[in-house]
BALOBA-1460 file (C-alpha; in Angstrom, 3 decimals):
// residues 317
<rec num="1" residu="x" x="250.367" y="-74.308" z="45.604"/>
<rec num="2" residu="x" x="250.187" y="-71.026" z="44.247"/>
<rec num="3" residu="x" x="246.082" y="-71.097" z="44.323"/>
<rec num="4" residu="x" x="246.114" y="-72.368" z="48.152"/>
<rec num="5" residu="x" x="248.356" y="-69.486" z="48.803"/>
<rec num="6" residu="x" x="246.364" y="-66.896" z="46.601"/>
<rec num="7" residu="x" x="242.714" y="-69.072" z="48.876"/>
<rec num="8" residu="x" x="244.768" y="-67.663" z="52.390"/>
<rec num="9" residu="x" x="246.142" y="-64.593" z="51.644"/>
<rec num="10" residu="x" x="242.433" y="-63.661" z="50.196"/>
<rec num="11" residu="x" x="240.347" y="-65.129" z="53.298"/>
<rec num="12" residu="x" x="242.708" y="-63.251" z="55.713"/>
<rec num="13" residu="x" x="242.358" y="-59.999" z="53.678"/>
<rec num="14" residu="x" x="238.261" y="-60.373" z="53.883"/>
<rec num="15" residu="x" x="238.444" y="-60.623" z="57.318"/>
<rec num="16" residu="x" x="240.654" y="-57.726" z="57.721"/>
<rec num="17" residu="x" x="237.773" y="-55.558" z="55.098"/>
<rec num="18" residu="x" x="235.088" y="-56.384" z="57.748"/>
<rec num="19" residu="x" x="237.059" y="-55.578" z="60.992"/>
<rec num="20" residu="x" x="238.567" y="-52.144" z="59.265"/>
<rec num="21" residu="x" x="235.072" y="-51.441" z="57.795"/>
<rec num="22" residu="x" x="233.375" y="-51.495" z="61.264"/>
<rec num="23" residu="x" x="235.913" y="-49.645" z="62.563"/>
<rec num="24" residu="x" x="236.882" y="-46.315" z="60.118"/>
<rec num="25" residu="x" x="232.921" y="-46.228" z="60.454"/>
<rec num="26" residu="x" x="233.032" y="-46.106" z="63.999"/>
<rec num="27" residu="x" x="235.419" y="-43.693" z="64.257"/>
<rec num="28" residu="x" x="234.410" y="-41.943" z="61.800"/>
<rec num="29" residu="x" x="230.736" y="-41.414" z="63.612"/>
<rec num="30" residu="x" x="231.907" y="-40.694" z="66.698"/>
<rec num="31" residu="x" x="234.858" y="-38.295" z="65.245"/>
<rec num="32" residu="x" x="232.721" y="-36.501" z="63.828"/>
<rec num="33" residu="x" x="230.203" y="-35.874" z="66.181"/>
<rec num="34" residu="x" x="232.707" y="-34.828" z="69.003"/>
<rec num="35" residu="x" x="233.459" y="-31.685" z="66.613"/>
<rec num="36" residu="x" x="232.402" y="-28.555" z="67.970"/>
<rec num="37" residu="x" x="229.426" y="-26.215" z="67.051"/>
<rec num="38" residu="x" x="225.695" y="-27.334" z="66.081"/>
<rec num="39" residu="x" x="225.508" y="-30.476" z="63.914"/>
<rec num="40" residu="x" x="221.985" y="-29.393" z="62.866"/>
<rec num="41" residu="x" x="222.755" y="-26.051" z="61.919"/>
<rec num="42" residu="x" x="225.866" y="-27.185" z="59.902"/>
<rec num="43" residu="x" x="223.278" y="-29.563" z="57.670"/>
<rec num="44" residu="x" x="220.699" y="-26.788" z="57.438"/>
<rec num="45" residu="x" x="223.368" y="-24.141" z="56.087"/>
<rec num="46" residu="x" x="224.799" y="-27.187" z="53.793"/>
<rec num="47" residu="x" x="221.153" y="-27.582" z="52.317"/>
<rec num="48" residu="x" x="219.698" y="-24.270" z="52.027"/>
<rec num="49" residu="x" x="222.857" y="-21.865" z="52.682"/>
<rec num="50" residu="x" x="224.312" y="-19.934" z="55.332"/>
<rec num="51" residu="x" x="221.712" y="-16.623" z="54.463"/>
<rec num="52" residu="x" x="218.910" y="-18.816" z="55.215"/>
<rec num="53" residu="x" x="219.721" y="-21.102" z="57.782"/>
<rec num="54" residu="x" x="218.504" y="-20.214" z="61.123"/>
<rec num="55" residu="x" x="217.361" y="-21.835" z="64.404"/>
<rec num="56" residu="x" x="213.999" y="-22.910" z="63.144"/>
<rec num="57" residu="x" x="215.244" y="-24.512" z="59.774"/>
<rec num="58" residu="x" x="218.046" y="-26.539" z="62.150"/>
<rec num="59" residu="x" x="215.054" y="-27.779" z="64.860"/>
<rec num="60" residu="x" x="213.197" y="-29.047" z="61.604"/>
<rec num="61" residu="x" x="216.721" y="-30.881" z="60.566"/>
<rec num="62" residu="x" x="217.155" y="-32.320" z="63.707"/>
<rec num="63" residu="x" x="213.519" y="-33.794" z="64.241"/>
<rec num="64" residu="x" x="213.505" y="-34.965" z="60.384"/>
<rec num="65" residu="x" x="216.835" y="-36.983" z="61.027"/>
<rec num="66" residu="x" x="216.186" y="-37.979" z="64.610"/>
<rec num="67" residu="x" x="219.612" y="-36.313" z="65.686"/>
<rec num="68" residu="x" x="217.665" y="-35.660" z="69.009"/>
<rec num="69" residu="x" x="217.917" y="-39.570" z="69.873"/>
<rec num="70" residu="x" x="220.212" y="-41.317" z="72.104"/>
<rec num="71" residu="x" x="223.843" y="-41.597" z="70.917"/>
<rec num="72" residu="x" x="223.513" y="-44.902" z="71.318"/>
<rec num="73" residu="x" x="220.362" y="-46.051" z="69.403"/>
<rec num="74" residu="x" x="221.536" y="-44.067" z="66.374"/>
<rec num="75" residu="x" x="224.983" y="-46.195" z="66.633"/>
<rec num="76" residu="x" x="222.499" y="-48.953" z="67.121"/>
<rec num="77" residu="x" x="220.546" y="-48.300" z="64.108"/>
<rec num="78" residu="x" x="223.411" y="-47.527" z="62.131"/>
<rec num="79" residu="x" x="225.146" y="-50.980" z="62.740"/>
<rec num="80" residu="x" x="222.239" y="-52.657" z="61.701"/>
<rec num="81" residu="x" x="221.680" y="-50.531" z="58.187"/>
<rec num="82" residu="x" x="225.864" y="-51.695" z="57.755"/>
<rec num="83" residu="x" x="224.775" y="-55.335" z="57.915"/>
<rec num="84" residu="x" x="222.298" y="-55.156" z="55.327"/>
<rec num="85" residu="x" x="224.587" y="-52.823" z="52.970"/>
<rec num="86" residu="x" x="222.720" y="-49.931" z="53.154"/>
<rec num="87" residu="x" x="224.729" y="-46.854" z="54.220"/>
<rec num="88" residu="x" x="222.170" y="-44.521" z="54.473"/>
<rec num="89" residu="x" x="221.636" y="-41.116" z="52.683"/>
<rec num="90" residu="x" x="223.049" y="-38.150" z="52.196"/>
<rec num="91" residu="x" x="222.004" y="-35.238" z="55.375"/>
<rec num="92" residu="x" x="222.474" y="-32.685" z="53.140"/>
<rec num="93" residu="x" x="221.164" y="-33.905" z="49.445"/>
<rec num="94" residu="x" x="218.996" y="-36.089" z="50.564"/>
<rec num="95" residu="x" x="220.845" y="-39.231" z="47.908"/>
<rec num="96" residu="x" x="221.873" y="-42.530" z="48.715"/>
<rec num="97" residu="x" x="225.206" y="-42.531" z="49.678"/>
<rec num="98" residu="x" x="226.060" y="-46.196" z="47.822"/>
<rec num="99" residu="x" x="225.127" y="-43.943" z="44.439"/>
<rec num="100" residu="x" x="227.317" y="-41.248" z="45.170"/>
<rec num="101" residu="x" x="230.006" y="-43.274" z="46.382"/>
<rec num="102" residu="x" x="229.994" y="-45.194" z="43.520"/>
<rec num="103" residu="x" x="230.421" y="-42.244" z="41.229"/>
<rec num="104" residu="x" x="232.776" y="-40.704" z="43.222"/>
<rec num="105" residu="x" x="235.114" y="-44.012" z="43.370"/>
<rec num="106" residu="x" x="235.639" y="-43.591" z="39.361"/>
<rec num="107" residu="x" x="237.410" y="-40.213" z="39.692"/>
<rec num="108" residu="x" x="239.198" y="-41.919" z="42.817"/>
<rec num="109" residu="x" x="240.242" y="-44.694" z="41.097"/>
<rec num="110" residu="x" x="241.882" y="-42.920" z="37.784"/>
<rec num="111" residu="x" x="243.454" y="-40.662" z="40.152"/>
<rec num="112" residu="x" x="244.728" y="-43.581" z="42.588"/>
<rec num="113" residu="x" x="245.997" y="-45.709" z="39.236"/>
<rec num="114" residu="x" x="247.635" y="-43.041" z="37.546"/>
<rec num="115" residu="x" x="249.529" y="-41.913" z="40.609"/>
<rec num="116" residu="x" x="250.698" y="-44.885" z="41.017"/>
<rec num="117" residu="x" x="252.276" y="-45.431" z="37.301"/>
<rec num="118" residu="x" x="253.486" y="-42.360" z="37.604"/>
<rec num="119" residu="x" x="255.497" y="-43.797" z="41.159"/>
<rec num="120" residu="x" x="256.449" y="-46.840" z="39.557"/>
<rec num="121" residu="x" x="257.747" y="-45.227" z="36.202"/>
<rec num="122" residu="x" x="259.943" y="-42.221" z="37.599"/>
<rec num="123" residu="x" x="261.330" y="-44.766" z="40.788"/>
<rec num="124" residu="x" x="261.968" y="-48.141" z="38.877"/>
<rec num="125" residu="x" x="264.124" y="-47.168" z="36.220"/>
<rec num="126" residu="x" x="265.916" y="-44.375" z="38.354"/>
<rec num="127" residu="x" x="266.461" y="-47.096" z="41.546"/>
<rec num="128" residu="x" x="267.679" y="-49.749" z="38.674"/>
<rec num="129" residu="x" x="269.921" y="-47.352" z="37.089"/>
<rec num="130" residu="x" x="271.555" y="-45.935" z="40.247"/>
<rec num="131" residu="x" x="271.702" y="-49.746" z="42.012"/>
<rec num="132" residu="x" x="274.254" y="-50.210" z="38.848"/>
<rec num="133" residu="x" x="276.134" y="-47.643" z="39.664"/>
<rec num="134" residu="x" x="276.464" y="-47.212" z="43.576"/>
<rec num="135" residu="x" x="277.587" y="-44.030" z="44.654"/>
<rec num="136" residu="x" x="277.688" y="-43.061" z="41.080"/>
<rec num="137" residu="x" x="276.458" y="-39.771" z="39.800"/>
<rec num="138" residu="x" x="272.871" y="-41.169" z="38.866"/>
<rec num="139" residu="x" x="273.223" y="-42.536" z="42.669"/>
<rec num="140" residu="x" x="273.834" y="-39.620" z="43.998"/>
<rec num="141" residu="x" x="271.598" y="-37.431" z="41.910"/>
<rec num="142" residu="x" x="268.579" y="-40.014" z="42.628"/>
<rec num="143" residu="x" x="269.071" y="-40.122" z="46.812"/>
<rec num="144" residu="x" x="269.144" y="-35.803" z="46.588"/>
<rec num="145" residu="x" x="266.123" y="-36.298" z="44.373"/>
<rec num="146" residu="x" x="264.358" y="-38.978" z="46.112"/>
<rec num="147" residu="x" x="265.052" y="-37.393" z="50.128"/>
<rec num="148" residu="x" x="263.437" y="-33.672" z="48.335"/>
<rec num="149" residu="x" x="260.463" y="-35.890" z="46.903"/>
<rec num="150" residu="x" x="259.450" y="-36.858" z="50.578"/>
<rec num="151" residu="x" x="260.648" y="-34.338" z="52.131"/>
<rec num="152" residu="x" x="257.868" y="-31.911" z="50.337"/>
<rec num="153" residu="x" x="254.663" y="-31.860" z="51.683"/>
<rec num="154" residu="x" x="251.987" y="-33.282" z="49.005"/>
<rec num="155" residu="x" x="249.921" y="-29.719" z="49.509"/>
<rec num="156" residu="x" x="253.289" y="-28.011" z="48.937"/>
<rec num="157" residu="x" x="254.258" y="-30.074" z="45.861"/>
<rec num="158" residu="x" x="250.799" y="-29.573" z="44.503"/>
<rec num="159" residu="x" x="251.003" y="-25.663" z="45.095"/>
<rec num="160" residu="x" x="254.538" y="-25.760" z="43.423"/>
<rec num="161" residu="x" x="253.224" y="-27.044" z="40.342"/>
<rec num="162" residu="x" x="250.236" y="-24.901" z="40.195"/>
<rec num="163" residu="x" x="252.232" y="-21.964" z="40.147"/>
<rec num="164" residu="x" x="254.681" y="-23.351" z="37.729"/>
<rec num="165" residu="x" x="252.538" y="-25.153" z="34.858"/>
<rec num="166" residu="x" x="249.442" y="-23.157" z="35.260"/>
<rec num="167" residu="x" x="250.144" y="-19.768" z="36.751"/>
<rec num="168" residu="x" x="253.727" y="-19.324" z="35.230"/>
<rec num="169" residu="x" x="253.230" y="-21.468" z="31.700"/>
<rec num="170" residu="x" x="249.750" y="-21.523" z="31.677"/>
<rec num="171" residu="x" x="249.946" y="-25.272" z="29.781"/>
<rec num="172" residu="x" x="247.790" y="-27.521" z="32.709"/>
<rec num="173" residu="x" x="244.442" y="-26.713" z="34.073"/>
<rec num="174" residu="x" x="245.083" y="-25.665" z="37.828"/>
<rec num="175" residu="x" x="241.634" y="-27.642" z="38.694"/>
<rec num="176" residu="x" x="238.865" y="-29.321" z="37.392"/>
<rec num="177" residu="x" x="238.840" y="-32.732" z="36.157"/>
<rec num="178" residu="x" x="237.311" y="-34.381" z="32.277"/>
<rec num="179" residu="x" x="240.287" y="-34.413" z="30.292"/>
<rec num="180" residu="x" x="243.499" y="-35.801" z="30.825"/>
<rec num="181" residu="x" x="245.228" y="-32.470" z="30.886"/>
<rec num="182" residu="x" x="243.520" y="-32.290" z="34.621"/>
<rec num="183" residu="x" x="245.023" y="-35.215" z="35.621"/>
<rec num="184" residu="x" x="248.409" y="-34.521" z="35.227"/>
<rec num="185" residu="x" x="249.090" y="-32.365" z="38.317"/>
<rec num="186" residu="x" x="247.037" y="-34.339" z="40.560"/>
<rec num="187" residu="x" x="248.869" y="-37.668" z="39.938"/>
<rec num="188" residu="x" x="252.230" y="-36.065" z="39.569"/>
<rec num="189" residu="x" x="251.364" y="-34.358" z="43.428"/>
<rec num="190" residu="x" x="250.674" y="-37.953" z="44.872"/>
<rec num="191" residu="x" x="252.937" y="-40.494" z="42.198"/>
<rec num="192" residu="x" x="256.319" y="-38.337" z="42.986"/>
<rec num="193" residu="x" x="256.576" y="-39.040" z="46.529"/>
<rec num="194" residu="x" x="255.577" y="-42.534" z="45.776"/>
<rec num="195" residu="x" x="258.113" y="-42.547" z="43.398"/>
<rec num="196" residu="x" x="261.076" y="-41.110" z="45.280"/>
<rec num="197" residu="x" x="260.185" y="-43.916" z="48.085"/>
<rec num="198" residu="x" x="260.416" y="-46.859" z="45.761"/>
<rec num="199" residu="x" x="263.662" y="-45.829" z="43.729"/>
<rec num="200" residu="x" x="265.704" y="-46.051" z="46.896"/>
<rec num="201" residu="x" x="264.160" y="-49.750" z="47.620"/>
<rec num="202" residu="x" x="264.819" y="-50.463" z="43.945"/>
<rec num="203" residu="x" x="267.721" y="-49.525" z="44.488"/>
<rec num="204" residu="x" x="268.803" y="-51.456" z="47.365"/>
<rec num="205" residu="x" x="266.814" y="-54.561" z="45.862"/>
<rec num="206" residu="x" x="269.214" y="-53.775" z="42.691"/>
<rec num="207" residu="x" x="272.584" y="-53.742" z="44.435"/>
<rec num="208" residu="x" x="271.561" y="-56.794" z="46.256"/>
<rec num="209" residu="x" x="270.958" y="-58.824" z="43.515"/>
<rec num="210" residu="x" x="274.031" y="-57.482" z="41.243"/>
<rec num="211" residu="x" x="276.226" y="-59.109" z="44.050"/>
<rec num="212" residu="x" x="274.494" y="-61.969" z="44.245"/>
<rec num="213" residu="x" x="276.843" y="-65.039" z="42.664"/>
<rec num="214" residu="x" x="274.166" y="-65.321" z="39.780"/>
<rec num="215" residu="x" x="274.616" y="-62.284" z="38.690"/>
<rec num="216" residu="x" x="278.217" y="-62.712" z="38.503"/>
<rec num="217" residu="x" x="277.761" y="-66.329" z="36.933"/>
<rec num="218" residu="x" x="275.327" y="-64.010" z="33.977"/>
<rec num="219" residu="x" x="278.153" y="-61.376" z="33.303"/>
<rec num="220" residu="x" x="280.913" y="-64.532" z="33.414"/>
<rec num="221" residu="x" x="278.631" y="-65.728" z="30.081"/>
<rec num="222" residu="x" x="279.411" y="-62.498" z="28.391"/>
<rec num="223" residu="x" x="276.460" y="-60.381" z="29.521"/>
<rec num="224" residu="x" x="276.805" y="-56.750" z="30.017"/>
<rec num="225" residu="x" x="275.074" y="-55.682" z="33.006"/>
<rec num="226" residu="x" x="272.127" y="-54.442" z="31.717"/>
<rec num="227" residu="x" x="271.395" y="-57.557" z="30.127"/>
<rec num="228" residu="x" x="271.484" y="-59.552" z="33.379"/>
<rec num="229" residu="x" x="269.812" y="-57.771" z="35.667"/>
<rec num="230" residu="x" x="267.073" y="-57.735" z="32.881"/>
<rec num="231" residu="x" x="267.154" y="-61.365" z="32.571"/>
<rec num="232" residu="x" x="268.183" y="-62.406" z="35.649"/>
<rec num="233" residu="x" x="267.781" y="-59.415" z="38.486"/>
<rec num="234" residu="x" x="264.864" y="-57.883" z="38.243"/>
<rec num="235" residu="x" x="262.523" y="-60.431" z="38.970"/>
<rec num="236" residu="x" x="265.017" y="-61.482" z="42.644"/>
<rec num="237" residu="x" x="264.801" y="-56.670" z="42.732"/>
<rec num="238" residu="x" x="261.357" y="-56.595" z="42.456"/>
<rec num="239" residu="x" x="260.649" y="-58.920" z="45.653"/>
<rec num="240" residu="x" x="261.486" y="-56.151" z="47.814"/>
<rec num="241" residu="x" x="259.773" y="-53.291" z="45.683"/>
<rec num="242" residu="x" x="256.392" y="-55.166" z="46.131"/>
<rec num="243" residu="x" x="256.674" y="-55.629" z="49.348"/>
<rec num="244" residu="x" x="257.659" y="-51.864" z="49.943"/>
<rec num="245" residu="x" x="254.655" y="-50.774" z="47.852"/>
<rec num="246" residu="x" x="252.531" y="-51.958" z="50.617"/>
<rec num="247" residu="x" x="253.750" y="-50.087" z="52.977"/>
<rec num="248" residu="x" x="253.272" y="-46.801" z="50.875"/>
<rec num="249" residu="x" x="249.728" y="-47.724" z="50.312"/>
<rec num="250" residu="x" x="248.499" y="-45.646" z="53.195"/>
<rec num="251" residu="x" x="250.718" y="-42.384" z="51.841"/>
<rec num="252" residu="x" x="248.896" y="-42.768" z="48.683"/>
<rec num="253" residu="x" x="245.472" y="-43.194" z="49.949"/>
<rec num="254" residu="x" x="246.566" y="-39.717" z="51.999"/>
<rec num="255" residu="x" x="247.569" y="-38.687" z="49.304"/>
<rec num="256" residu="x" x="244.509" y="-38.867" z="46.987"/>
<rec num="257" residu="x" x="242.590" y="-36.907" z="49.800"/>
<rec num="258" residu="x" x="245.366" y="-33.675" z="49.703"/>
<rec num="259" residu="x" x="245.593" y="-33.781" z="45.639"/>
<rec num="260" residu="x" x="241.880" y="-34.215" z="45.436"/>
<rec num="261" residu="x" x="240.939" y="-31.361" z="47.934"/>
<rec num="262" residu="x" x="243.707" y="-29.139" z="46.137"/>
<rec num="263" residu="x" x="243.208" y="-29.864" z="42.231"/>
<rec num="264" residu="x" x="239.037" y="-30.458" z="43.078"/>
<rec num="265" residu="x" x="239.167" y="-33.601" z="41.784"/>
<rec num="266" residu="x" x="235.682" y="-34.949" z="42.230"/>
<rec num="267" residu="x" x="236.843" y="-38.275" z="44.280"/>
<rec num="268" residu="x" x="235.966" y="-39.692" z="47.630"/>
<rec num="269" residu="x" x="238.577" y="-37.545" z="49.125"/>
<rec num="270" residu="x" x="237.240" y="-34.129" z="47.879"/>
<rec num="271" residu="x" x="233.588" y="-34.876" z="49.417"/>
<rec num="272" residu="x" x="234.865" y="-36.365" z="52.407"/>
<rec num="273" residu="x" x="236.375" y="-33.048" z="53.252"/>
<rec num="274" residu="x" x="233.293" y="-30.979" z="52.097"/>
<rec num="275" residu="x" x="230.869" y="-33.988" z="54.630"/>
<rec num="276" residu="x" x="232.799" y="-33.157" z="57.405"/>
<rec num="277" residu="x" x="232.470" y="-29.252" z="56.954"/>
<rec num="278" residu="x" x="229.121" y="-29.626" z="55.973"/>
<rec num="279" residu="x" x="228.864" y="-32.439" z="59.698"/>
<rec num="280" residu="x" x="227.154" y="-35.011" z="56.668"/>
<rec num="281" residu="x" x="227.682" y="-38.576" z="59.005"/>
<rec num="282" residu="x" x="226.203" y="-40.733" z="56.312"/>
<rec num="283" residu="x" x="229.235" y="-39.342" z="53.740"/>
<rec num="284" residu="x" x="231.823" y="-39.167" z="55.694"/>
<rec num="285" residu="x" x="231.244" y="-42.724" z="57.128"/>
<rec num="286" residu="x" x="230.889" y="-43.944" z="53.579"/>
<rec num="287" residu="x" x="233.628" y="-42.333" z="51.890"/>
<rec num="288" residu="x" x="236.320" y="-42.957" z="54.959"/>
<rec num="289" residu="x" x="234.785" y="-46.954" z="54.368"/>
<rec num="290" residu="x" x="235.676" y="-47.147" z="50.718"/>
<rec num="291" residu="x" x="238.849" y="-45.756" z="50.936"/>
<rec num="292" residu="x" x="239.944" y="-48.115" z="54.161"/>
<rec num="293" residu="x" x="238.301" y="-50.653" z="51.845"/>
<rec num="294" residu="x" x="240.777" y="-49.193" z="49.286"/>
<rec num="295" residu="x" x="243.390" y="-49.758" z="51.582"/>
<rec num="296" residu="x" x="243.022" y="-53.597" z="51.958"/>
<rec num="297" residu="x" x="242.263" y="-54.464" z="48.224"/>
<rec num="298" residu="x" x="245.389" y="-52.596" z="47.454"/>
<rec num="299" residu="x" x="247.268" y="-54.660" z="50.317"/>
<rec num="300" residu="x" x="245.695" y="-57.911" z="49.023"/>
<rec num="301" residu="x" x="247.118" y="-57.262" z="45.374"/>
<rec num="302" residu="x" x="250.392" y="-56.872" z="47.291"/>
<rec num="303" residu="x" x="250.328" y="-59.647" z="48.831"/>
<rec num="304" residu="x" x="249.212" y="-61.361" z="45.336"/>
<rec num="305" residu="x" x="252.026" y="-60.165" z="43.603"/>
<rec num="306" residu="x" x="254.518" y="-61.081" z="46.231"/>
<rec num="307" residu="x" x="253.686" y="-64.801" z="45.462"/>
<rec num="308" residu="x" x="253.447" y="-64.780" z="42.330"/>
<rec num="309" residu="x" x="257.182" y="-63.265" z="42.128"/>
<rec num="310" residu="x" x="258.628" y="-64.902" z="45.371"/>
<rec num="311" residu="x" x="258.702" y="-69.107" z="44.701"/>
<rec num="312" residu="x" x="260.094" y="-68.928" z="48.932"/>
<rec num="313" residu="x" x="256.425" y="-67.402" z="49.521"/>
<rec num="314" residu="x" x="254.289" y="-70.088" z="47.647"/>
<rec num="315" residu="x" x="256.640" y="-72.434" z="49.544"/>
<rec num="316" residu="x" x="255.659" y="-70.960" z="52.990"/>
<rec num="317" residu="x" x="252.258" y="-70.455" z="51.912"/>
């Protein structure tokens, strides 16, 4: 049962990959080719700088990439390199773009994973604690806590933290990325948020399932409550939790973009922001398809998780 489940909830996330990958691309071409100024010029000052680039070096860019074509034949022609996997090369340096996306989706990833532990270790055992307690002093504490960690902007958290750790201590790297010391701020700027989110649901999930009768059957057996949510709560807490975290998926893959454009993290978010500046169509479609990619895997491991922890799920499946 559970493998039939896994078999549906996998087919109807590939079919959502190919509709959401023809579609970020498509938006993403024509997005970025409604922006105003020369596209041409943009890619000429991107290769050879702004000093150099002039009218003549943009009219050689434009008849080298065929940006003088119909609209439509170069939506044409891209839809056909899509089907065959090929996403083209880079305007400006002239690389494949599968290459550099796959380099760049390392940094992503580490970025994307560690963010998330970070969510899931500062809201799960904060949510738990204050969902044994309600309205408590750790409840209270955690909802002032959790409503200023979404409240913040991500830029604004990340500038906070800059100026505290790195400007006013001087102990973390304000930028950069090779050593785990520049990860820290990053994932802290996209895993708080996260984290404020999820210890609210936790908690909820936790006060539900301390007034369950089970729970009350566990304590009447002479555990304290610690000991029975443990054994008995967390698993019927964490139903809602998981299904929460895919929700939040989209704030963190937003969130990956502002901490990697902040911290210059060398992910797909940084050089999506530096393809659009620099009007590179081949990058931006490629990066904005990996990370809507991103965006289903992470909803199909949601979706995993949710039957493997929910028997009622397998049952519907």
């Amino acid at each position: 049962m559970i493998l039939r489940g896994l078999t549906a909830a996998l087919a109807k996330r590939a079919l959502q990959a190919v509709v959401v990958a023809v579609a970020v691309a498509t938006i993403a071409f024509f997005a970025l080719l409604s922006l105003p100024g020369d596209q041409a010029m943009r890619i000429a000052a991107g290769r050879y700088g702004y000093d150099i680039a002039d009218t003549a070096a943009a009219a050689l860019v434009r008849a080298e990439l065929g940006l003088d074509r119909p609209l439509v034949e170069r939506y044409l022609l891209w839809l056909a390199d899509l089907a065959r996997g090929d996403l083209g090369r880079s305007f400006v340096s002239g690389e494949r773009v599968v290459g550099e996306l796959a380099h760049l989706f390392r940094h992503t990833l580490v970025l994307a994973v560690t963010a998330f532990l970070v969510g899931c270790l500062v809201g799960l055992p904060l949510g738990w604690l204050a969902g044994l307690s309600p309205g408590g002093l750790v409840d209270r504490a955690s909802l002032a806590a959790a409503v200023l960690a979404r409240a913040l902007p991500g830029f604004a958290l990340g500038i906070l933290l800059i100026l505290l750790f790195s400007v006013g201590l001087g102990v973390l790297p304000a930028a950069g990325y090779g050593s785990v010391d520049a990860l820290v701020l990053p994932a802290l700027t996209v895993g708080v948020g996260l984290g404020g989110a999820i210890s609210r649901v936790a908690r909820d999930s936790t006060v539900a399932a301390t007034t369950a009768p089970f729970f009350a059957f566990a304590r009447l057996k002479g555990l304290s409550a610690l000991q029975a949510l443990l054994r008995h709560g967390v698993r019927n807490a964490a139903v809602p939790v998981i299904a929460y975290l895919g929700v939040q998926l989209a704030q963190l893959i937003e969130g990956l973009v502002i901490a990697e454009t902040l911290f210059a993290w060398p992910g797909l978010g940084h050089a999506m922001v530096h393809a659009i500046v620099a009007r590179d169509v081949p990058m931006v479609q490629g990066t904005a398809l990996v990370l809507g990619l991103m965006f289903v895997a992470l909803n199909g491991a949601v979706d995993a998780a949710s039957l493997a922890a929910d028997p009622r799920r397998r049952a519907a499946a």
